[in-house]
N, C-alpha and C positions, 0 to 999 in steps of 0.2 A: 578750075578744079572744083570750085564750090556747086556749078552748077552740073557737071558732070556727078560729083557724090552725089547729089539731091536726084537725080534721074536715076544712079544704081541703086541707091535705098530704099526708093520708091517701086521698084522692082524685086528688092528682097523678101522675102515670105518667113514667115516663124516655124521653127520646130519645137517639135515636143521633147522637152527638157529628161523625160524616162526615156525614150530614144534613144538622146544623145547619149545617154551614159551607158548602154547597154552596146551599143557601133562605135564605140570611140577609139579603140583597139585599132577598127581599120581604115582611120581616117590618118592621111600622111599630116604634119604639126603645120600649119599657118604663119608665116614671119610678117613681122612687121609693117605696115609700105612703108615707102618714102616720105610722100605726103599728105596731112591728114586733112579732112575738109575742114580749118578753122575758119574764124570770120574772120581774120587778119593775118597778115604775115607775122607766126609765130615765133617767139624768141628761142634760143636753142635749149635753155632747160626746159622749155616748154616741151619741143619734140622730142629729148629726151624721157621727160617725165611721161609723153604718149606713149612713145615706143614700149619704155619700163610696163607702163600696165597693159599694154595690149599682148606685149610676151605672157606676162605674171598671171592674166586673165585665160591665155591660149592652154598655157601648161599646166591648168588646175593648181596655181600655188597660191598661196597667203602672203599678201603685199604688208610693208610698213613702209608709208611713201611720206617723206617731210618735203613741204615746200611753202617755203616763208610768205606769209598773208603780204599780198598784193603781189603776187607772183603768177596770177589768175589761175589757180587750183581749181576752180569749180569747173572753170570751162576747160581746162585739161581732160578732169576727169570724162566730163561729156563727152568730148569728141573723140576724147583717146577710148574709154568703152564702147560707145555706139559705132565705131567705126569696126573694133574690132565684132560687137554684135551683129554691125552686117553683113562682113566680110564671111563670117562664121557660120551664119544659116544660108548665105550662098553655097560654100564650099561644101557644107553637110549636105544639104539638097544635090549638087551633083555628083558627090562622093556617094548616095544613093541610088543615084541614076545608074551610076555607071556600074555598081555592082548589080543590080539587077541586069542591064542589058550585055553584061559579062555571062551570066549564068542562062541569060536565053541563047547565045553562040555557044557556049562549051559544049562538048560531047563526051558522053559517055565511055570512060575507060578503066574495063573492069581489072585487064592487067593479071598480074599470074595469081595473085592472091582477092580473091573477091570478097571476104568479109574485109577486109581491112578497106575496098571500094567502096563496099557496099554504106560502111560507116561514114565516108569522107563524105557521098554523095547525102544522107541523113544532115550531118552538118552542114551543109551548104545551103539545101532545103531549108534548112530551119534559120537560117543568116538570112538568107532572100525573103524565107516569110517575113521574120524583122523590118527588115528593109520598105519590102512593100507596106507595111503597114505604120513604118514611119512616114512611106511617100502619103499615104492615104489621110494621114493625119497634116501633114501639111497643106494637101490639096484642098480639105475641108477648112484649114484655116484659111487658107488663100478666097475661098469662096465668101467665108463671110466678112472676112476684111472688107470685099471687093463687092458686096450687097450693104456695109454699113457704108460705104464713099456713096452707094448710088442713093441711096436713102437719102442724102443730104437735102434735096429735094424734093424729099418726099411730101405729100398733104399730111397733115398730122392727123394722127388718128382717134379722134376726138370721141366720134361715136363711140369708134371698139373699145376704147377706155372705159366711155361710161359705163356700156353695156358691160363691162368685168368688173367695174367695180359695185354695180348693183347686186352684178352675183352674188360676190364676196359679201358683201353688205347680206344679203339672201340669207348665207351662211350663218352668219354672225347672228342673226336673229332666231335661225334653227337653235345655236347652240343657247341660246337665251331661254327658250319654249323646256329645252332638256334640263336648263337649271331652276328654272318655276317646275315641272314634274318630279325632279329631287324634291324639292323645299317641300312640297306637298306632300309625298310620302312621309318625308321625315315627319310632319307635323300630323299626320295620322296616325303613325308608331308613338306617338307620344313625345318627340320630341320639339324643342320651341323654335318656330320656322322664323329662318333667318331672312334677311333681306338680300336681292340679289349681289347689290354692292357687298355685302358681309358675308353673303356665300362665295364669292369668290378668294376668299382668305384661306378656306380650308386646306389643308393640305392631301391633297392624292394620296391614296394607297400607295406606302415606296414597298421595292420588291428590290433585294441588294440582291447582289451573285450573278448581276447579269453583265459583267465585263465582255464574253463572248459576242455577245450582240453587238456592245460598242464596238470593239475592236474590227468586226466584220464591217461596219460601216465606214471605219474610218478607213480600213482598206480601199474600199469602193470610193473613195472621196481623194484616194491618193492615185488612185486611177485614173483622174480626170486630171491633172494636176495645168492645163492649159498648157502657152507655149514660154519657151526660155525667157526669163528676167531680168532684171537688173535692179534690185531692192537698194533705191539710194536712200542713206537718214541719217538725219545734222539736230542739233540740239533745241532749235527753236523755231515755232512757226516761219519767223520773218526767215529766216537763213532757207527753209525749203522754199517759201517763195520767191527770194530770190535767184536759187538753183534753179525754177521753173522759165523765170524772165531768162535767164541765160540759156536753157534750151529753146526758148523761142527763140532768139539771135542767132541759131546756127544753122547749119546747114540740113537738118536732122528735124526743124521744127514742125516742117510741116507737113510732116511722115510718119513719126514715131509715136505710137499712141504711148501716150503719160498721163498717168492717174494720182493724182494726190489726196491723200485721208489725213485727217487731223482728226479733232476731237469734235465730241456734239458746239460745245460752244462754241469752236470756231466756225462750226459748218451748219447750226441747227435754222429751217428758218421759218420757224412756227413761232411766232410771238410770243403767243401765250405761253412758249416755252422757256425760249429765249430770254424773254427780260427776268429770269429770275434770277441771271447773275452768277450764281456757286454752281460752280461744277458740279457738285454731288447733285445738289437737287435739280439741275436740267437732266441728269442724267437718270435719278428716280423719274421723273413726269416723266421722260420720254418713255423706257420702259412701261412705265403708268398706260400709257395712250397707247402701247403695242397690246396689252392684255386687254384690251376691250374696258376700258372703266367706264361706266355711264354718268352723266350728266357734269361729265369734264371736256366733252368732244367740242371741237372749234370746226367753222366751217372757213372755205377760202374764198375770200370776193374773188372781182374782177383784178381790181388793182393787187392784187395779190395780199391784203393784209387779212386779219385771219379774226373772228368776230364767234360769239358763242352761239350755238346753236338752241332756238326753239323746240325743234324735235330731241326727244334725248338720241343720240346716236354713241357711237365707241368708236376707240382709234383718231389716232393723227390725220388729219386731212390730206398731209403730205406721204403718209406711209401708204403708198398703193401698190402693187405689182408693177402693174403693162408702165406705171411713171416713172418706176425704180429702172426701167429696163430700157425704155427711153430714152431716161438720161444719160445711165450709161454707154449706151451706143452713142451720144451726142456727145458723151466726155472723151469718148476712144479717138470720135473724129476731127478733134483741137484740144492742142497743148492749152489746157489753163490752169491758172495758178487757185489758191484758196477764194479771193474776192472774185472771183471769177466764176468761179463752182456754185457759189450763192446765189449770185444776180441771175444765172441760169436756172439755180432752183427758183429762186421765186417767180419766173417768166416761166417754167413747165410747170411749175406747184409741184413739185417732185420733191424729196429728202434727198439733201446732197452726200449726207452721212452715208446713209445707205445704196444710196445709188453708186458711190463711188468704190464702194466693196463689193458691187453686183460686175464693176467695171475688171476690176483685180484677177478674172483669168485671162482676160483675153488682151490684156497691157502687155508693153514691153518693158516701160520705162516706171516704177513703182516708187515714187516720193513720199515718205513719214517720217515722224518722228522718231527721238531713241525707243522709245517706253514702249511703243508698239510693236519694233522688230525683238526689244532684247528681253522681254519678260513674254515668258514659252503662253502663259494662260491668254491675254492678251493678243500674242500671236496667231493661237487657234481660233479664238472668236472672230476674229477680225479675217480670217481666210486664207492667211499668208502660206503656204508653200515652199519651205525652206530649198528641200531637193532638188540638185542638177540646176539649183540657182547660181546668182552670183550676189553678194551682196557687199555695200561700198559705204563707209561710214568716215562720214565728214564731220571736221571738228574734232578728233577721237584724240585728243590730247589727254581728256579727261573719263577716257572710255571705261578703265577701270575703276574709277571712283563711282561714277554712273552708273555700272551696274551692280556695285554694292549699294548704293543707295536704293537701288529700283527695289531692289531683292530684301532688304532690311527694312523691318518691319515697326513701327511704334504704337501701342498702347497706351492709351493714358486711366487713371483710375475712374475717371470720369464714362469715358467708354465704356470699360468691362460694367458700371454698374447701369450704366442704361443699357447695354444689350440684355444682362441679368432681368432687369425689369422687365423690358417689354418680354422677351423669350414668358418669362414667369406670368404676367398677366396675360398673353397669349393660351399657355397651358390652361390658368385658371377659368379660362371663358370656353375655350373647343377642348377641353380634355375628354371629354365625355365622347368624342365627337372624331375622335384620333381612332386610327389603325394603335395597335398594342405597338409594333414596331416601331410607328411614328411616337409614342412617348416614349422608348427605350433612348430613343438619341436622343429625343429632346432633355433626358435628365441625364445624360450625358455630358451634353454642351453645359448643362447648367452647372455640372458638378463641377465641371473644368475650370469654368468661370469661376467658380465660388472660391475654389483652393486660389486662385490668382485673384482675388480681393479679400481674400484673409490674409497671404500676406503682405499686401502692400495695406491692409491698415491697421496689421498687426504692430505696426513702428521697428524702430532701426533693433531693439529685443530680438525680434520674429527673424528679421532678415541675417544680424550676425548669427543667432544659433541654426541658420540652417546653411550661412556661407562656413561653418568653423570647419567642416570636413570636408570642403569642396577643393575640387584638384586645383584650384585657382581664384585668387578675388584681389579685387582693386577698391576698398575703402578710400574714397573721397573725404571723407569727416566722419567722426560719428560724434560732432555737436549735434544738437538738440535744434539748433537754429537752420542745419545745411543737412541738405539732402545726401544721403548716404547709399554708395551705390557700390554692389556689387557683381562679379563677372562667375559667371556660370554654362559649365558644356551642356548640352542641351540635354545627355542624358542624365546628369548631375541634376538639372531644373528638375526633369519629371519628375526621378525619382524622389527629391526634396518635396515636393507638394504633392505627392502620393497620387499622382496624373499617369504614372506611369505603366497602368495595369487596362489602361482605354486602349481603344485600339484607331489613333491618329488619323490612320487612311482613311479607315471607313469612315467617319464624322467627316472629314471633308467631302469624301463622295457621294456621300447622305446630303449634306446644305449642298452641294452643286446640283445636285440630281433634282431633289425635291424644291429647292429655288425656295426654302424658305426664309432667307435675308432679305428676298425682295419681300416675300406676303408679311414679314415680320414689320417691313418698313409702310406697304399700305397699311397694316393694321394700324400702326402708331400712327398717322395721318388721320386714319377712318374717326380713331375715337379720341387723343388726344393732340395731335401734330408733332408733338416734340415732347420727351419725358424730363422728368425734372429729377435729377441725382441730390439728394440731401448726404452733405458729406460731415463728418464727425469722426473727431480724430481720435476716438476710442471703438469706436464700436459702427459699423456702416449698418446701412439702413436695412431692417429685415426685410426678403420678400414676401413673409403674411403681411407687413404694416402696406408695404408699397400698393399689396393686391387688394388692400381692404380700401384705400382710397382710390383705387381705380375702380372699384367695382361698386362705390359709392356713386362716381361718376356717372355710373352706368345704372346706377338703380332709381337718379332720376330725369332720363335721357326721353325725349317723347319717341313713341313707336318709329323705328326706322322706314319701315313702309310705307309712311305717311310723308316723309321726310327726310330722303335718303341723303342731301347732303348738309344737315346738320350732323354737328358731331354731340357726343355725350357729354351731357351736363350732370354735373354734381349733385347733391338732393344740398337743401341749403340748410342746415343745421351741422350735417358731418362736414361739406366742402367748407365753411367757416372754419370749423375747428383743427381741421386740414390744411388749410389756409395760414391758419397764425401760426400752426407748427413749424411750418414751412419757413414762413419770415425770420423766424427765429436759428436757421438753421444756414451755413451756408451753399447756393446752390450752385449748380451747374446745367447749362440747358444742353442736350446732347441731341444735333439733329440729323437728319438722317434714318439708317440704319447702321448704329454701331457693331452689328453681329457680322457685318463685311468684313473691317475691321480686324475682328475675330477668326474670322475665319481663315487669312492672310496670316496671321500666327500661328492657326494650327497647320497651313500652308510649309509656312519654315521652317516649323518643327519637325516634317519630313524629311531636313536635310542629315545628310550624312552630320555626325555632332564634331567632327572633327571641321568643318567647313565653317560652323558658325557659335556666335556665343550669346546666352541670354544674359542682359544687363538688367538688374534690379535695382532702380532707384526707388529709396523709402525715403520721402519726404517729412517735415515736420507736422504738415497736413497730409491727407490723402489724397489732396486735390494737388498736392505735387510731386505725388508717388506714378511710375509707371514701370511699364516691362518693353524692353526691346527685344526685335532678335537683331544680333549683326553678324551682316555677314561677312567672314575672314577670305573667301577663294572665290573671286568674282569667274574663274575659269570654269568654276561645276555648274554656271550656270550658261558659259556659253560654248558648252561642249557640242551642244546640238547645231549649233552655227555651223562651228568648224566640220565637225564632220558628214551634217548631210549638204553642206551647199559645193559646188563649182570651184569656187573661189572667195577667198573672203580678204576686202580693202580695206586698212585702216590707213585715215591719214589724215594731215593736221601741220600746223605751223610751226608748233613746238612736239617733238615726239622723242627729243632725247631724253633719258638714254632709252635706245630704241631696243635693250637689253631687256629692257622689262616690258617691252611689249612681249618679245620675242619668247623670256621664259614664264612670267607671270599670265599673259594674254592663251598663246597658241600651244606653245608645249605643255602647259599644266592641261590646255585642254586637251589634249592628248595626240597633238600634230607630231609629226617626224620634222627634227630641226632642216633637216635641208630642206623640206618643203615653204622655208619662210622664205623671201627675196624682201630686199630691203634696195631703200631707193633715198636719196637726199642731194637737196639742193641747192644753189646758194640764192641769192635776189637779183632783180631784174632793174632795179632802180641803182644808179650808180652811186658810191659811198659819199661824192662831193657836194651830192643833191640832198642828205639828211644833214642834221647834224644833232648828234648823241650825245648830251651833257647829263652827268653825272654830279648834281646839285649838292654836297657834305654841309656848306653853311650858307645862310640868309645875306643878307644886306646888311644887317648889324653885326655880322661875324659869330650868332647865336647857332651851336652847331644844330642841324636837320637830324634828329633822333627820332626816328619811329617805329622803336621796337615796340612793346605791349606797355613795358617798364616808363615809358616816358611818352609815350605818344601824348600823354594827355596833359603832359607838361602846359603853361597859359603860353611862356615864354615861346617852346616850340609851336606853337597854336599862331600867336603875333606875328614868329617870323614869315610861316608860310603865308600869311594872310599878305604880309609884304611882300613875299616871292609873286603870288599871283596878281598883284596889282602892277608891279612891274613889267611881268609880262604881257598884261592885258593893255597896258597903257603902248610895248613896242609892236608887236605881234597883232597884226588884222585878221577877220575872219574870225574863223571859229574857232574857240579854244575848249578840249574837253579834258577835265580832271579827274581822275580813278582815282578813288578810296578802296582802301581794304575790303571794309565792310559795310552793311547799311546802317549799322549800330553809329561806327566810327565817323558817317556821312552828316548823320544827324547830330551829331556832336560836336564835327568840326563847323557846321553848318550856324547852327546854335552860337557856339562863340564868336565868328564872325560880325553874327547879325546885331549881339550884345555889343562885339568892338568897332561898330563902324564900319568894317570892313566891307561888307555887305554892300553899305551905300558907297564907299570909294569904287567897289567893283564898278558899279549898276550905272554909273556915271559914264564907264567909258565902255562897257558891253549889257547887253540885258542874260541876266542869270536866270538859267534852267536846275531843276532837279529830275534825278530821275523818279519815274514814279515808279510806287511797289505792285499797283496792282496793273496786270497786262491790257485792259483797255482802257488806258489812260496813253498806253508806248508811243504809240502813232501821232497823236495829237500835241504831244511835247516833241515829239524830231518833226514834226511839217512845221512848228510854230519856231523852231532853233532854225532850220533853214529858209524859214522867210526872211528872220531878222537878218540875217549874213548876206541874203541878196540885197534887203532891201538898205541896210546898212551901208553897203559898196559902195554906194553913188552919194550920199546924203551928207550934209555937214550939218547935219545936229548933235556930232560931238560922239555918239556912238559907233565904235568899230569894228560891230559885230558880234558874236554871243559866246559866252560861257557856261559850259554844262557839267556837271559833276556827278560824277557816275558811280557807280560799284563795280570792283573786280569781281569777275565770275555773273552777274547780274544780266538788265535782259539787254545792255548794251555792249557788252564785253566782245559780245560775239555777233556775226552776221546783220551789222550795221556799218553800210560803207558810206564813210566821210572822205567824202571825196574833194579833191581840188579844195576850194574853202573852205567846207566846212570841218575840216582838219588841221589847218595852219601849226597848231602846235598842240601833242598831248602831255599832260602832268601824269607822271605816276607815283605818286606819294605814300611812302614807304612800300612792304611788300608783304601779302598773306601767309605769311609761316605759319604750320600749322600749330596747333599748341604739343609741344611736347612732353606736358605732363597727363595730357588725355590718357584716362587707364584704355578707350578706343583704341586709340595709334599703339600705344603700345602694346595690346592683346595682336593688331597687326601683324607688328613686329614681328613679335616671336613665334607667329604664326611663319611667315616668309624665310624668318630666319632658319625654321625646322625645314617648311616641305621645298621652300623655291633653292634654299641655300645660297641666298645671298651671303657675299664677302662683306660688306659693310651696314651698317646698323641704320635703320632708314633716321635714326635721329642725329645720326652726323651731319653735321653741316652742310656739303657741301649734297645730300638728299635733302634735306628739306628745303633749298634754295633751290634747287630743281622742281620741288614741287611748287614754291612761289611763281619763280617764272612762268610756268605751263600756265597758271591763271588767268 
């Protein structure tokens, strides 16, 4: 059977996804098989759970599929989708055949009434044109499918590379010649000629009102939209890659082009990019090195590491066309997973980043992250194609909270006055120098910012008299010593900080159009690297004081021309006196661009105000004042899922109650309830093979209490500390412990190590933590699974490892401990959320109005639904 599917699949061709939906009308419904090509003989909820999605996927509905972890969900969903994906572009291909070669035999029958012939024969015409032009599009795909297999052997094309990228290169120096011609006129009209590094800051002539343009393009861009998909995405690197290892295992591996994207960091492999660690700023340099920066360009050895260049040059080494296009065609023709993606870019010297989004029309099979399919901005950049999709999301137990999180926004006071800053010594340096338009938004942005740092350091004063007439507020405290936070509709916010007379959109389409968060972020690089917020709990810092020492900075900077990657230095009499002020003051270093940031709140503040709420905490500094948006109806945001794609999968181990997928998820997005199918199933491991205990008291009869109220009891602390040495002293292999939280890990962790506990552990297993930051993951689970093998055999007293985790953390999910390295897990106590959060409860009463829930999510037997899921 396996080898039979692999020869049909291998024969099946792609259609074009606009096609399909426009012929589907006259395509008769596809049923189930019997058997699917797994890699083993399937258990029966297994083939049930196939059958369920290949129907759910056939009849354009919206799935809620529960199937309890270690039930092999991943590879369900593989074989059960791809199977029905190639049964499907089989069937559409000759359900196009055949109505073409119907309408070349038919004949002509005009019959007594011939306009009403005349029409049917128009119709028909114009169905067979369709047709034909859905075959033509397949044909074409088939062609280059069957041109990138023959390539696989191709000689690489080494010269014709170079010779395009010399061009390119060519280019790059053209446009270099046109900005030394600017500077020079400008410095003939009288103005002070900039350095090229610094001319590249300016911001463009913007021209608003040209929406028509956009929209015609994106037409043209929806045009092309490649062939049908299948957008899989789970919560965390390691879970997609291991979704990848299990398409290679089947039957499907070595057929089905799969493309996975992740982030620069995981996929970046330019050194000099790379080691700097923070996501933000791999992701500034990278950007940095697409806009041509001079005398930051890296060149690429042989061995592939990457060394600075003697010539000034621009651009990433790895960012080239004909490599980007290469690679891709080499990604389409082998399933590989992320480390995978790498080791290929640094052998082509190609960006894997980018090549893998060059890869994204002509995939079948499309692997990411949540954050990339469920946040629409993100989606567009990246190239995704929602329509006449299907898209399948793993792990979605926590789908809704996920995409309120993605969508909810944080400011901190420290932000808004560094983006203030730079924004302001930005103007005071190119004001002169600005289109009139371009300063109209810049004092814009500025004012925005300004009313939202008056009042978070106006103090709890400012905030209660502008929450006293708001349709709604949740005071926390209003001691002097605790931050006081209040709840606000978004049009309630404006209009309380007199924001409400701007005009939203536009400021967003102004900073996306003109890009200037990035040139805001090289400027603070160019001349200071990072700004420094001086905060004061009466009065924040003016931006004359701020612009007067930057431009101190700047008054005694040596000629940039002479010296283009030094940055501005201070003249030393004012940087002193600037200096001690400073010290005296306390600071905040804000790095980055926080005008991003910024710009993601004025993002949310687009929302409908009924969807979300702004949260005003005014701290007793200002340094611990901020502004949120949160958002209340994760459905408004996945309204564009539900209704342009195929089909949409949600599934998960824990999905009950599967009501609130059902009205919170898909009907608020605006689905028709019978369009949902739902699907659940029990486990595959028999009951007599676990065993479930339900721990209330210790070895001393000390009761296990860990609610919030006592968890941090010493007594309840001592007993688990005995619970777990009991079990570590009967129980072999690996034992892994879940904490609530990471606060509560390093607490229980702490008291251990102070009672001994620690060393009684360590005596009979070697103890793990989990780490916080994500590349440190790898090297603590290879180091836990060494110990447990190498344990097995040994009589030095140790019997294997114990590891303590976090609930919801980066091991909660999409780490399989398998056979040993699982022996027994602790789960100690459980995540309830807190129920005096004015959050959860602005929720509430949100669900309780639109979704009409019967019961109050802070009942009990809701918020223990919500623990479990975690």
């Amino acid at each position: 059977t396996t080898v039979a599917a692999k020869a049909k699949f291998s024969r099946t061709q792609d259609l074009s996804a606009g096609f399909g939906g426009k012929l589907k009308s006259t395509m008769n419904e596809l049923l189930p098989p019997e058997d699917f090509p797994f890699p083993f003989p399937p258990y029966d909820i297994q083939k049930d759970f196939m059958k369920n999605l290949f129907s759910t996927l056939e009849k354009e509905q919206l799935g809620i599929f529960e199937s309890p972890t270690g039930t092999g969900k991943s590879l369900s969903l593989i074989c059960g989708a791809l199977t029905w994906l190639r049964d499907h572009n089989e069937h559409y291909k000759a359900e196009l055949m055949r109505k073409v070669k119907e309408n070349e035999n038919a004949k002509d029958d005009d019959g007594p009434d011939w306009f009403s012939a005349a029409t049917k024969r128009l119709e028909e015409k114009e169905e067979i044109r369709k047709c034909q032009l859905a075959l033509q599009e397949l044909e074409k795909q088939e062609k280059k499918v069957q041109a990138l297999k023959e390539r696989r052997h191709v000689i690489k094309r080494s010269n014709v590379q170079k010779v395009d990228d010399e061009f390119e290169e060519l280019f790059r120096d053209l446009h270099e010649v046109q900005e030394n011609v600017r500077r020079e006129l400008s410095s003939i009209s009288g103005g002070e000629m900039l350095s090229p590094e610094e001319a590249s800051l300016l911001l463009d002539d913007y021209c608003s009102d040209d929406e028509a343009q956009k929209s015609s393009k994106e037409n043209e861009e929806e045009d092309d939209s490649g062939c049908l998909k299948i957008y899989y995405c789970s919560r965390t690197h390691s879970q997609l890659s291991q979704f990848v290892h299990e398409v290679q295992k089947t039957a499907f591996g070595e057929d089905v082009r799969v493309v996975s994207l992740a982030s620069r960091q995981n996929l970046c492999v330019n050194e000099a990019v790379n080691k700097l660690g923070n996501m933000s700023l791999i992701n500034d340099k990278c950007l940095d090195l697409q806009r041509g920066k001079k005398g930051q360009a890296t060149k690429c050895e042989g061995d592939g590491t990457t060394s600075k260049k003697k010539k000034r040059s621009s651009g990433c080494p790895y960012f080239r066309q004909t490599g980007l296009e290469i690679f891709a065609d080499q990604l389409l023709l082998e399933v590989q997973d992320i480390e995978q993606m790498v080791i290929l870019g640094r052998k082509s010297k190609s960006c894997p980043y980018y090549g893998a989004r060059h890869a994204i029309k002509d995939a079948q099979l499309v692997v990411l992250p949540y954050n990339t399919l469920l946040h629409k901005g993100t989606r567009e950049a990246t190239g995704i194609k929602l329509k006449g999709n299907i898209v399948i999301v793993d792990e979605a137990h926590n789908l809704l909270e996920t995409i309120s999180n993605i969508h909810s926004v944080f400011v901190s006071h420290g932000q808004l006055q560094g983006a203030h800053a730079q924004l302001s010594q930005y103007m005071q340096r190119y004001g002169k120098r600005l289109s009139a338009r371009n300063l109209l938004y810049i004092k814009q942005i500025l004012f925005f910012m300004s009313a939202l740092i008056k009042l978070l350091v106006g103090g709890s004063e400012v905030c209660n008299s502008l929450g006293s007439s708001s349709v709604r507020n949740a005071i926390v405290s209003v001691s002097s010593k605790t931050p006081t936070m209040q709840m606000f509709t978004v049009s309630k916010f404006l209009c309380d900080t007199l924001t409400d007379n701007l005009n939203i959109f536009k400021l967003v389409q102004y900073i996306e159009k003109s890009k200037i968060a990035h040139k805001l972020h090289s400027f603070s690089q160019h001349f200071e690297g990072s700004v420094k917020v001086h905060q004061d709990q009466k009065n924040s810092v003016s931006s004359s004081a701020t612009t007067s020492a930057f431009l101190a900075k700047m008054a005694a900077q040596k000629p940039l021309h002479n010296k283009a990657k030094e940055n501005a230095r201070p003249a030393a009499s004012t940087a002193k006196k600037v200096e001690v002020e400073v010290e005296a003051e306390e600071e905040e270093i804000v790095m980055g661009s926080p005008l991003m940031q910024i710009t993601e709140l004025l993002r949310a503040l687009l929302h409908s105000t009924e969807d979300g709420r702004v949260v005003v905490t005014v701290g007793p500094t200002p340094r611990r004042s901020s502004i949120k948006y949160l958002l209340l109806n994760p459905a408004s945001h996945f309204h564009d899922v539900v209704a342009q794609c195929r089909s949409v999968i949600v599934a998960g181990g824990t999905m009950r109650p599967i009501s609130e997928f059902r009205d919170q998820l898909f009907v608020s997005a605006g689905a028709d309830p019978s369009r949902v199918h739902e699907f659940s199933c029990g486990h595959v491991v028999p009951a007599e093979q676990i065993i479930p205990i339900a721990l209330t008291q210790g070895p001393t009869n000390v009761t296990l209490d860990f609610t919030y109220q006592h968890r941090g009891d010493t007594r309840v602390l001592d007993e688990l500390g005995r619970v777990l040495v009991n079990i570590c002293t009967i129980v072999p292999g690996g034992v892994v412990c879940f904490l609530p939280s990471y606060d509560y890990e390093q607490k229980v962790f702490s008291h251990f190590t102070t009672s001994g506990v620690i060393t009684r552990l360590s005596s009979k297993k070697k103890v793990f933590r989990e780490p916080k930051k994500s590349n440190q993951l790898e090297s603590v689970l290879n180091d836990f699974s060494k110990t447990v093998r190498l344990t097995a055999s040994n009589t030095n007293g140790l019997t294997g490892s114990l590891l303590f985790s976090v609930v919801g953390g980066k091991m909660s999910e999409g780490i399989n401990f398998s056979d040993g390295l699982g022996r027994c897990v602790v789960m100690v106590g459980l995540p309830y959320p807190n129920t005096q959060s004015p959050e959860l409860k602005e929720k509430m009463l949100f669900l309780n109005k639109h979704v009409g829930l019967m019961e109050s999510l802070l009942a009990p037997s809701s918020t223990k639904t919500y623990a479990l899921r975690q």
